[in-house]
C-alpha positions, 0 to 999 in steps of 0.5 A: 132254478136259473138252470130252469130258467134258462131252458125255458127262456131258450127259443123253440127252432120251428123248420119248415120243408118245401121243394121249389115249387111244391107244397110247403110242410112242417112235419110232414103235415099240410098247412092251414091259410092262417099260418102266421111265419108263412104269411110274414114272408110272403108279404116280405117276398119282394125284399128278401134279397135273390142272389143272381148268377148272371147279368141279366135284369130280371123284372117277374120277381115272383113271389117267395111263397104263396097260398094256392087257393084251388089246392088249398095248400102253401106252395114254394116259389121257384127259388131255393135256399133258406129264410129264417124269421125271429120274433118275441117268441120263437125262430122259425125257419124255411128251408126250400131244396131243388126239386130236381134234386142236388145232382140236378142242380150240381150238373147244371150249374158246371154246364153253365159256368164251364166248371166241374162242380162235384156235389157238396159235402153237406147235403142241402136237405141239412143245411141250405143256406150253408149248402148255397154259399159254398156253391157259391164260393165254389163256383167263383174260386173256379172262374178265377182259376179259369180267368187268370191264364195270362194274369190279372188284367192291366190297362194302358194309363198316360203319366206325365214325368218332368225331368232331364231326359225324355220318357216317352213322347216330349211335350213340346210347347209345357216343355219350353216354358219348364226349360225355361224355369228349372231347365227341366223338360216335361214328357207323356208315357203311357205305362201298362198297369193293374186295373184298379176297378178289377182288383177292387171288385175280385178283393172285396168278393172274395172278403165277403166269401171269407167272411159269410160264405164257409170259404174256409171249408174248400180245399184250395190248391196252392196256386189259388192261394197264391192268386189271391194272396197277390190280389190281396196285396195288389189292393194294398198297393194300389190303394184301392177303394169300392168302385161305384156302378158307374166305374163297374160299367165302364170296365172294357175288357181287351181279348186277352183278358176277356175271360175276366168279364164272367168272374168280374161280373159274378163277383158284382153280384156278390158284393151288392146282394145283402146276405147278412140281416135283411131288416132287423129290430130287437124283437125281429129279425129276417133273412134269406139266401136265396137262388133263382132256379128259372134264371138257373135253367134259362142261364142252363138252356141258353148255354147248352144251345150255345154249344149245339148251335154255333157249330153250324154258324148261329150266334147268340144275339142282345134280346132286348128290344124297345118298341113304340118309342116316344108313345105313352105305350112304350115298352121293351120285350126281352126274350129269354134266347135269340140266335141269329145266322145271317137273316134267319131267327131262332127265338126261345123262352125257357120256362121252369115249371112242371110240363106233363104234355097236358094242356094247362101246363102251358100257362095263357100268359108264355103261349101268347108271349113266345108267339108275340117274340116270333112274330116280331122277329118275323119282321127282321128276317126267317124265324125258322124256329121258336118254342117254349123249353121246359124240363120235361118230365113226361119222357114217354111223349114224342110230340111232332112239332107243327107250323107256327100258328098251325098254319102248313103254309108257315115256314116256321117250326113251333115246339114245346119241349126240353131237356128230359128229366128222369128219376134215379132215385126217391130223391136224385134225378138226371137230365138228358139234353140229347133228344131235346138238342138233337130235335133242335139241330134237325130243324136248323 
């Protein structure tokens, strides 16, 4: 009897599957408007926490999911990961995967971060959320071995010494009146030391990771081990306590140490996303893991530019601008990717959404926004270049690029086009940056 009672009590797993930015199943069959887990997120989308691997200030929040009324069908959003919602009754359970499929994302996630990143040991259709973490764990591991070619950073920090002999530079007008009271002279020595915020912040990421992030599950070689012993140890010593946003912002990285600044930054991220329960209540309770794929692509479109273009001179700028100072009006425009070669302009908005060559791929909204980024540029300098980059999937079409505006006498080239993306399977794709960066370098 309390056998039975106990199968009865126990509750139904409810899985629902979608792709980012596709329609939302479960069990293979189209959903209603009315579905009430569905509805529970997307009124809860802008509090879930999104785990972001870069910097940079995303302000579109877009939602988690939404109901497409003209396809009358419930759609993803552009992230993946998984959200699971407990109420009364049952538990319920959104798993998103990339589009793309892994090897997609694998590859650009080692192009970003500069890292070799095979594909993971549990697929992400099985598990998501356990998937995610440890590319995660994955990705931060690699960065720390990568940082740590000259050891953990140390700054310059004065220390005053009072004593018989001189350490340092001698403190002449303390001095006298230490002399004459003990007969003791007073000196000022800088020393290097460990930068306390640093270790701080790569100790208490790296307790997150062991702790939430199926750490345990990576084969970490000796000399990391090693590295993150010495971490842990150095945070004993030096009594290190959480360091506030403030303190984060005032870390300087010197050149030797400067590759620091991309694991510090990550492990940032890691320690102020909320990954545990979101809100919770005896009867409720929510949570998500969740990777932006268009911060994703724009950090993957950004770097591989990069690697193009700088050969011939063109760095990549600051993209935020503040325009009508001190007007009821103001406001900043942040373009995606700017690059700068002395008064020429390269201007870039990287977009994740289907791009077919058909005209209502191209939203109203990004036209008029990258024609507003050439534009402003324009009065800087030579805008020679700007477009709209997305993950083309129509690979037979070859568009010749026209003149900004359609205008011949226009100097300034406009595109609207990307990475290719090609099937390799049912399930895996692969992404072809040649023809895309090759039309690029032949313009600049």
């Amino acid at each position: 009897m309390k056998y039975m009672e106990h199968i009865m009590a126990k509750k139904e797993v409810i899985c629902y599957t979608a792709q980012d930015c596709s329609e939302i199943n479960y069990k293979d069959k189209s959903l209603s408007y009315s579905d009430t887990f569905l509805h529970h997120v997307q009124s809860n989308s802008y509090e879930l926490e999104r785990f972001r691997i870069s910097s940079k200030h995303f302000l579109d929040e877009s939602p988690i999911v939404e109901y497409d009324y003209r396809d009358g069908k419930w759609k993803a959003g552009r992230y993946i990961g998984s959200i699971k919602y407990r109420d009364g009754k049952n538990e319920y359970c959104l798993s998103i995967s990339p589009r793309f499929g892994e090897s997609a994302l694998v590859h650009m996630l080692s192009e970003i971060f500069n890292i070799k990143i095979t594909e993971g040991t549990s697929g992400l259709a099985k598990d998501s959320s356990a998937y995610i973490k440890m590319l995660i764990s994955m990705i931060w591991t690699q960065k720390l071995n990568q940082s740590n070619r000259f050891g953990l950073p140390r700054t310059s920090k004065e220390e005053t010494n009072k004593g018989y002999f001189v350490k340092g530079k001698l403190a002449v007008l303390p001095s006298v009146f230490s002399y004459h009271k003990d007969e003791t002279i007073i000196s000022v020595s800088r020393n290097n030391c460990y930068d306390k915020r640093i270790v701080s912040i790569l100790c208490e990421a790296y307790r997150i990771l062991c702790k939430d992030f199926c750490f345990d599950r990576l084969p970490i070689s000796p000399s990391t081990k090693k590295l993150i012993k010495g971490i842990e140890s150095l945070y004993s010593s030096l009594k290190c306590t959480r360091i506030t946003e403030n303190e984060y912002n005032r870390i300087t990285y010197s050149p030797i140490y400067k590759e620091f600044k991309e694991i510090v930054d990550f492990s940032w991220s890691i320690i102020n996303t909320s990954w545990g329960v979101n809100g919770k209540s005896e009867e409720l309770s929510v949570s998500g893991y969740l990777l932006d794929m268009a911060e994703i692509w724009e950090c993957y479109v950004r770097k591989i530019l990069q690697k193009k273009l700088q050969v011939k001179g063109w760095q990549l700028i600051d993209t935020k601008y503040h325009l009508y100072k001190g007007q009821f009006f103001e406001r900043d425009i942040i373009p995606d990717i700017v690059f700068k070669n002395g008064d020429k302009y390269c201007v870039f908005d990287a977009k994740y959404k289907k791009m077919m060559y058909r005209k209502q791929d191209v939203d109203r909204s990004d036209f008029f926004q990258i024609h507003t980024y050439a534009s402003y540029f324009q009065g800087r300098g030579n805008v020679i270049l700007a477009g709209l980059v997305y993950p083309i999937e129509n690979t037979n079409n070859i568009i010749s690029p026209p003149k900004l505006f359609g205008n011949d006498e226009s100097d300034t080239i406009f595109f609207v086009d990307g990475p290719r993306i090609a099937e390799t399977d049912e399930i895996e794709k692969t992404i072809s940056n040649d023809l895309f960066l090759n039309s690029v370098y032949s313009v600049v």
